[in-house]
N, C-alpha and C positions, 0 to 999 in steps of 0.2 A: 359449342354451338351446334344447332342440330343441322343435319344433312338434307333435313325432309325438303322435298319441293324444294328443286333447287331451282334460280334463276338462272336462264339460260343469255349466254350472249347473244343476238340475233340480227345486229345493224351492219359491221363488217364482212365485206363481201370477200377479205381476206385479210389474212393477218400482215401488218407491216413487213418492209424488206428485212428489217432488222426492229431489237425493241427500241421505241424513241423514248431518249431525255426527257425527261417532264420537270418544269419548271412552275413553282407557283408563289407569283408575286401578289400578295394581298396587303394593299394598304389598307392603313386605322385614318378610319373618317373620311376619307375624301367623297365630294361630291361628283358628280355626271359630269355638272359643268366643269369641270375643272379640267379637263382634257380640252385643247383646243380642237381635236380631230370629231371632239364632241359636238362642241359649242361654239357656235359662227362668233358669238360674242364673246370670245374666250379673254382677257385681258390681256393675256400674255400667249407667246410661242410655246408648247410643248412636244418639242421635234422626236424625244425619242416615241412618245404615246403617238404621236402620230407617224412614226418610221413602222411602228410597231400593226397601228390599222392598215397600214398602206401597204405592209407586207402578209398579211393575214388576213382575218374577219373579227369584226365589229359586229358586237350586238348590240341593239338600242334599246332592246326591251326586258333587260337581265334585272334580276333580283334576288339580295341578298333573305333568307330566310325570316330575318329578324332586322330593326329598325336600332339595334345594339350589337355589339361587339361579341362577348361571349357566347351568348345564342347561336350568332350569326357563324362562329367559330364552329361551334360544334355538328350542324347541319354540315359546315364544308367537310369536316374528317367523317364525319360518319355517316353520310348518307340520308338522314332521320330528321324530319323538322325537330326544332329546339324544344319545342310547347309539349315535346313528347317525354323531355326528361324529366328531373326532378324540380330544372330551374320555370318557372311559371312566369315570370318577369325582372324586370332587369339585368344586374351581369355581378359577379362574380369580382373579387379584391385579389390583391397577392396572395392572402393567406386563407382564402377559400377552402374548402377542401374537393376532391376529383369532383367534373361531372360528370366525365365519360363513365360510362357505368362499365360493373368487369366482368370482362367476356366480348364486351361491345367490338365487332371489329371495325377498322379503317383503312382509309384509303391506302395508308401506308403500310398495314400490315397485309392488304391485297396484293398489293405490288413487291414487298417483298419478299410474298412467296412465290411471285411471279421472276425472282433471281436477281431484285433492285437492291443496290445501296442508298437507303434511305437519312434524309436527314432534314430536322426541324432547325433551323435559323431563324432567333426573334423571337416576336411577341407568342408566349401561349398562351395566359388569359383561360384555361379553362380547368385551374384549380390543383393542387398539389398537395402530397402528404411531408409536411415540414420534420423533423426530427424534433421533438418538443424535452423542455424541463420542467413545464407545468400545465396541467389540463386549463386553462385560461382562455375563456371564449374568443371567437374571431370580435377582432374589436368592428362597431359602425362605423358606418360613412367610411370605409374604406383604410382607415386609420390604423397606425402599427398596432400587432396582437404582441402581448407580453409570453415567455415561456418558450420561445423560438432558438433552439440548438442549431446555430446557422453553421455551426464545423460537421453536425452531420448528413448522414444522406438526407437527400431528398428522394420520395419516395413516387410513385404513380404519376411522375410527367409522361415528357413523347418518347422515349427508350421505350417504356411499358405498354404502349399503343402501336408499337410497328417499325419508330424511327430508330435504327442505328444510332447516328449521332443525334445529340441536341446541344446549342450554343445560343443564350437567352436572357429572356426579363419573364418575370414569373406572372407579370398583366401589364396593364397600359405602363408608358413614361410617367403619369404621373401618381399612382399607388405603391407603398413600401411595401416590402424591401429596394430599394435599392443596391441589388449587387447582379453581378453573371452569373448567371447555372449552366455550367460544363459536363452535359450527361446527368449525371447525380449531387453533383456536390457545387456549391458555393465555389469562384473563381478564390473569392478574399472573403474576409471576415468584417461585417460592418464596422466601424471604430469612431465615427462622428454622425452627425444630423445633417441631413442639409432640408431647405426648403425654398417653393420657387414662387413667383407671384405675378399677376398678369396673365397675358397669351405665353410668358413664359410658370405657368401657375406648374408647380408638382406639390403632392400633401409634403408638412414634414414628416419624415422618415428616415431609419437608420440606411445608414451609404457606405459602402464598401471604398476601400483608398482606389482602386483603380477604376471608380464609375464613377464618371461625371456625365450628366445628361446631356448635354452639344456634344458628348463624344459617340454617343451610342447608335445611331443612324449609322455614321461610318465605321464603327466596329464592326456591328453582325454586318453590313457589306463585304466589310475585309472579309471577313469570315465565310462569307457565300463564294464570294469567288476563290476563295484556297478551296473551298469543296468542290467545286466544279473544276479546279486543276488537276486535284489529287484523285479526282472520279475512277481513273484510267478505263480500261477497256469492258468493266461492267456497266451497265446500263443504270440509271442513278434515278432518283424522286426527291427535289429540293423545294420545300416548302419554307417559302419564305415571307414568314407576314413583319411587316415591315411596323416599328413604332408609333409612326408619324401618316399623313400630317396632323395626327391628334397632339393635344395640349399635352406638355409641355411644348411650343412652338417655335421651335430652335435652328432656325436656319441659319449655316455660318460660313465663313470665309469667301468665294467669290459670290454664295448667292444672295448673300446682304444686298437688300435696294434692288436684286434682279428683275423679278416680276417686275418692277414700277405700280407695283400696289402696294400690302401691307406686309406684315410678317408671313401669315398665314399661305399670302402667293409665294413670296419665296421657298417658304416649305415644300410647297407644291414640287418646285423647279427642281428642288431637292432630291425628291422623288421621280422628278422624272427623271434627273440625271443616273438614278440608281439604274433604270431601265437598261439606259445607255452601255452604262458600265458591264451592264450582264450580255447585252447582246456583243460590244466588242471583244468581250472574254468567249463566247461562246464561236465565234467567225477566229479569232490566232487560237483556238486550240482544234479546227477544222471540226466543231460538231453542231454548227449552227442548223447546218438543212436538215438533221436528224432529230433535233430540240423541240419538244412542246412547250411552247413559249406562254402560261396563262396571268395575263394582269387584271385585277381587279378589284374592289374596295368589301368591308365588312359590311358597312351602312353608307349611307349618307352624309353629309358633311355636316361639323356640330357649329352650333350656334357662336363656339367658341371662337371661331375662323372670323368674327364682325363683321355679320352679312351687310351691314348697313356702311363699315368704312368702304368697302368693297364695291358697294353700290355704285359708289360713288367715282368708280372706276369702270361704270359699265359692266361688274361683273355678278356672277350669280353662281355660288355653285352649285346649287340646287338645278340650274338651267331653269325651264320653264315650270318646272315643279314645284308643287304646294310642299312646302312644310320643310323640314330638319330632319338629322338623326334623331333618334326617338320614334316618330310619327309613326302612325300607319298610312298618312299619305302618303303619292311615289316620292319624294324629295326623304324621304323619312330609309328608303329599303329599293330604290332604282338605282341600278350603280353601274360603273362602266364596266365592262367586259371585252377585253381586246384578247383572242388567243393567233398565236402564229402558229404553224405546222405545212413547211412548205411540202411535204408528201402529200397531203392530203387537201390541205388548204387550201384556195383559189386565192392570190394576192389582191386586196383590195376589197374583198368580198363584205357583203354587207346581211346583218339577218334583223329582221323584224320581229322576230318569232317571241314569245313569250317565255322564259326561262325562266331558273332556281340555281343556285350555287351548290345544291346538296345535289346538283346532278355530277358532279366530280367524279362522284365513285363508279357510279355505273357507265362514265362515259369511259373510261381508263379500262375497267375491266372490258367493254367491249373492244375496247383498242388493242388489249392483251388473249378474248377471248378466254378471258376466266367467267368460272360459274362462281356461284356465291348462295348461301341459305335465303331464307324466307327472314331468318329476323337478321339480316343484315340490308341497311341501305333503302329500307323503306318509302323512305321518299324521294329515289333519286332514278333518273331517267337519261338515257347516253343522247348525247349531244353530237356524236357521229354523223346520223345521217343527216343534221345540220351543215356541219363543218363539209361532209362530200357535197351538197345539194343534190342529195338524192331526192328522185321524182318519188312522192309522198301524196297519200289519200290527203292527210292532215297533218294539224302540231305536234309535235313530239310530248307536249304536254296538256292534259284535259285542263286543267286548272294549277293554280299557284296559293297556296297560303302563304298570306305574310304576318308578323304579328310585330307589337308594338314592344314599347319598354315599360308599360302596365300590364303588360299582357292583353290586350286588347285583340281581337283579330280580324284579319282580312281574308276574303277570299277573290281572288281574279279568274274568270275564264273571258276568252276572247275579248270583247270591248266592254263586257261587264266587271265590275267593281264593287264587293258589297260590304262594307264594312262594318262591323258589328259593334259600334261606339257612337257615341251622341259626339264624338271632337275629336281630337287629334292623338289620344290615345298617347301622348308622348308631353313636348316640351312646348310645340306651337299652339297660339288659339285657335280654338278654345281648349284650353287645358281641362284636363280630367278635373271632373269638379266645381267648373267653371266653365261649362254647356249653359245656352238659354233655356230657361225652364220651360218653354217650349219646343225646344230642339229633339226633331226624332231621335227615336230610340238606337235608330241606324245609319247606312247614309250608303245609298246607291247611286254610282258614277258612270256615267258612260263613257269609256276613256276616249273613243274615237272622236267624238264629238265635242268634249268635254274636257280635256287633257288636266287641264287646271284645278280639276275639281271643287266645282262652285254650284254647281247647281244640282241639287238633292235630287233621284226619284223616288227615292223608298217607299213616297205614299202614292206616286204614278205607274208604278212596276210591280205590283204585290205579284206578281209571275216570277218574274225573274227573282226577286227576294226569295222567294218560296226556295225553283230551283236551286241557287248557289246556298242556303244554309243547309235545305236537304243533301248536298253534294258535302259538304262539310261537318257535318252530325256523321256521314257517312267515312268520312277520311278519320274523324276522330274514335268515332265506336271503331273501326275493322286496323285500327292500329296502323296502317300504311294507306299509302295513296296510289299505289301500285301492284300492278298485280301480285298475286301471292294468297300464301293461307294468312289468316288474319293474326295481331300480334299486340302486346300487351305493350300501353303505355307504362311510363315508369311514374308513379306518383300520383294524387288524386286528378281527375279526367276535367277537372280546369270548366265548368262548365258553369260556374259563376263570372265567367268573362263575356257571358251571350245576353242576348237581350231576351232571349225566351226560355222557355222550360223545355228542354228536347224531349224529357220522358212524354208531354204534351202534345207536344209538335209544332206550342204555340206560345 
C-alpha cells in the first residue's frame, strides 16, 4: 500500500482515556421500522434497541451503501463504495470467490495495528477461496458448486483481512454450504442435504451434522460473548453481522408468537434480544462505559418479511419509506443506526445528519488517531465530530451515493435526491424493465418535502439534475469521494448504469 498523501486524523480533540471496545452489530435485512425507538408505530416493544438509543445516539438519516447485502458488507470493511469493486450489481453465493481485493485494507486490519484483538462472528458474505477437486464453475442462482474439498483450508476469508479470529457461515442462512468455518477450515464435513421452504425457505444444500438452521442465531451469540469474556485486558474489535432477520426466518423457543405479528416480528425480537445479551455481558464484565456499542442493518427489510401480513398489524418496516431491500429508494438503503459510547456520547442524543456505513473506518481511525493511505477508505468520513456535537460550519458529509441491486444509482446531497433510473432499480414497482414508457429517464426527490418519494422533478430541476450527476461523474472519475489523490476503481467504470453519456455531458 502506498504511503503517499497520507490521511490525517483531524476530528479528535484528544485521544480517548484509554482505547475503547468496539462492537459491531449488523443485522441481515431488517428494516427502519422495525425498531420501535424508530417507529411510533412500531407493532411491538424493542426494549434492548431502545435501551440502546436512549443510552447513546440515534441517527435518522443513516444509510447503507448498497440496497443488498454483499455490497453493503464490503463498503463497511473497507471504507470504498461497493460500485468501485469488481461486483457492479447484486451479491455474491457461498462459493463466490474473494471480493475484497488484495492489499485492500480494513477496518480490522486498522485497528489491529492499532494493538486490537480482532474478530469476525457470523455472516461474511463477501466470498472465499474453497479448497477445490475440480475446476467446476460457481454454480447459478446461488446453488451448490460441485468439486468443493470441504476438509481443506479455506482460503482469503476475514483472518486474511485483519481479523484474528473468524467463527461463521460463508453467506446468507439461506445459500449452501451449509456448515461453520473456524478461522480456516470447515467445523464438520457435510454428510446430508437439507432444504427449507416458506418465510422458513434455505436453497437445498450440503449441511454439516452439527448445523442446523434454528440453531445458528444462537450459536455465533454463544460465540460473541465467549469472545468478549476471553478479551482480557487488550482492547478488542467484534464484528458481528448477525444472519437474521433474513430468510430463512426462524424464530424459536420463547419468541414464538412474541411480537403478536408474524414470524418475521418475532425474528426481529430475536434480534433484539441479541442486543440485550451483549450489553448485559458487557456491564458483569465491568467494560460497558468503555464499549463502542454500533447497531445497525445491511439494507432494508426484504419483501420476504410479508409486508402486507404485517400490514395488517399496523406495521411497516420500511417506516414511511418507499420501497424494499433492493431499491434505490430510502426504504431500499435507510437503515437504523443506534451507536452507544458513554465517553464521548451524550445519552439520548439525536442526529439528523446525512450518513454512510463506509464512514466506520475513518471514524475509528479518528478515534485511535491513525493515519491511513490515499487508497485506503475512500469513501468514508469520521462520524466523531457527530457523536461530540461539535460546533460545525456544516455536514460531515457533501453527498451520499447509494446504489441499487441492478446496479442502478443514487446520489443524495441535502434534500436533494437524484436517482439515475426510470423505477425502482431493485424488486419494487416499477421494476427494471417494467417503467412506463413514458417514465423519465431519471427521478429527482426532494426529500424534505417529499419523504415518500412520489412526485418527480427531473424535468422541473434540470439545475439541480445538472449539479448532483456533475458531483457524481466526479466521485466516479477521481476514484474517491474524499479528499485525497485520485484512485483507480477495480473493473469497467460502470457507466452503462446512467442515463447519459458522461464523455458528453449529456
Amino acid at each position: 500500500m502506498s504511503k503517499a498523501n497520507v490521511v490525517e486524523s483531524r476530528h479528535m480533540n484528544s485521544k480517548p482515556k484509554t482505547k475503547p471496545n468496539i462492537i459491531y452489530v449488523l443485522a441481515d435485512d431488517m428494516g427502519y421500522g422495525d425498531l420501535s425507538c424508530l417507529n411510533e408505530n412500531c407493532a411491538f416493544p424493542t426494549p434492548a434497541f431502545d435501551r440502546l438509543a436512549a443510552e447513546g445516539m440515534t441517527f435518522t438519516d443513516a444509510h447503507a451503501s448498497s440496497a443488498v447485502c454483499t455490497p453493503s458488507r464490503y463498503g463497511i470493511l473497507t471504507g470504498r463504495y461497493n460500485w468501485r469493486s469488481r461486483l457492479k450489481s447484486g451479491v455474491l453465493g457461498g462459493y463466490s470467490s474473494p471480493l475484497i481485493e488484495d492489499g485492500r485494507d480494513t477496518v480490522a486490519a486498522l485497528v489491529k495495528r492499532a494493538g486490537y484483538r480482532t474478530a469476525c462472528i457470523g455472516k461474511w458474505h463477501l466470498g472465499l477461496e474453497w479448497s477445490r477437486t475440480t475446476d467446476a464453475p460457481e454454480a447459478p442462482d446461488f446453488a451448490t458448486t460441485d468439486g468443493i474439498d470441504y476438509a481443506g483450508p479455506v482460503k482469503k476469508g476475514p483472518t486474511e483481512y485483519g481479523f484474528d479470529y473468524f467463527f461463521g457461515i460463508a453467506a446468507s442462512l439461506d445459500m449452501p454450504p451449509y456448515v461453520y468455518i473456524e478461522n480456516d477450515r470447515a467445523t464438520a464435513l457435510p454428510d446430508h442435504e437439507t432444504e427449507g421452504t416458506g418465510m422458513r425457505m434455505w436453497r437445498k444444500g450440503p449441511t454439516a451434522p452439527d448445523f442446523r438452521h434454528e440453531e445458528v442465531l444462537p450459536t455465533l451469540t454463544k460465540k460473541a460473548l465467549e469472545f468478549i469474556d476471553d478479551a482480557g485486558k487488550d482492547p478488542f474489535f467484534l464484528y458481528f453481522p448477525l444472519p437474521a432477520p433474513h430468510t430463512p426466518i426462524l424464530p424459536v423457543g420463547e419468541f414464538v408468537g412474541k411480537s403478536g405479528t408474524n414470524a418475521y416480528g418475532d425474528f426481529v425480537l430475536m434480534c433484539d434480544d441479541v442486543i440485550a445479551q451483549i450489553l448485559r455481558r458487557l456491564e458483569k464484565n465491568g467494560i460497558a462505559e468503555n464499549t463502542i456499542v454500533v447497531y445497525t442493518s445491511d439494507n432494508g427489510c426484504s419483501p420476504r418479511a410479508d409486508y402486507e401480513a404485517l400490514a395488517k398489524f399496523g406495521h411497516n418496516p420500511s417506516y414511511i419509506f418507499r420501497g424494499t431491500k433492493a431499491d434505490i429508494y430510502e426504504g431500499g438503503h435507510r437503515v437504523p443506526l443506534l451507536v452507544r459510547w458513554p465517553e464521548l456520547i451524550r445519552a439520548g442524543s439525536i442526529s439528523d445528519e446525512t450518513v454512510c456505513l463506509t464512514d466506520l473506518y475513518a471514524t475509528v481511525a479518528d478515534i485511535l488517531g491513525q493515519t491511513y493511505a490515499d487508497d485506503a477508505a475512500e469513501d468514508s468520513v469520521s462520524h466523531v465530530p457527530i457523536w461530540s456535537e461539535a460546533d460545525r460550519s456544516g455536514p460531515v458529509r457533501d453527498a451520499v451515493v447509494h446504489h441499487s441491486i441492478d446496479g442502478s444509482f443514487s446520489i443524495r446531497t441535502g434534500k436533494w435526491k437524484l436517482e439515475l433510473c426510470p423505477g425502482s432499480g431493485g424488486w419494487s414497482d416499477p421494476r427494471p424493465g417494467e417503467e412506463p414508457a413514458d417514465a423519465p429517464p431519471a427521478q429527482l426527490y426532494d426529500l424534505e418535502a417529499d419523504i415518500r418519494e412520489r412526485r418527480n422533478l427531473f424535468a422541473e430541476r434540470p439545475d439541480v439534475v445538472e449539479r448532483l450527476t456533475a458531483l457524481l461523474v466526479d466521485y466516479v472519475r477521481n476514484g474517491r469521494s474524499t479528499p485525497g489523490a485520485p484512485q483507480k476503481n477495480t473493473g469497467p467504470e460502470h457507466w452503462e448504469r446512467l442515463w447519459f453519456t458522461p464523455e458528453s455531458g449529456s
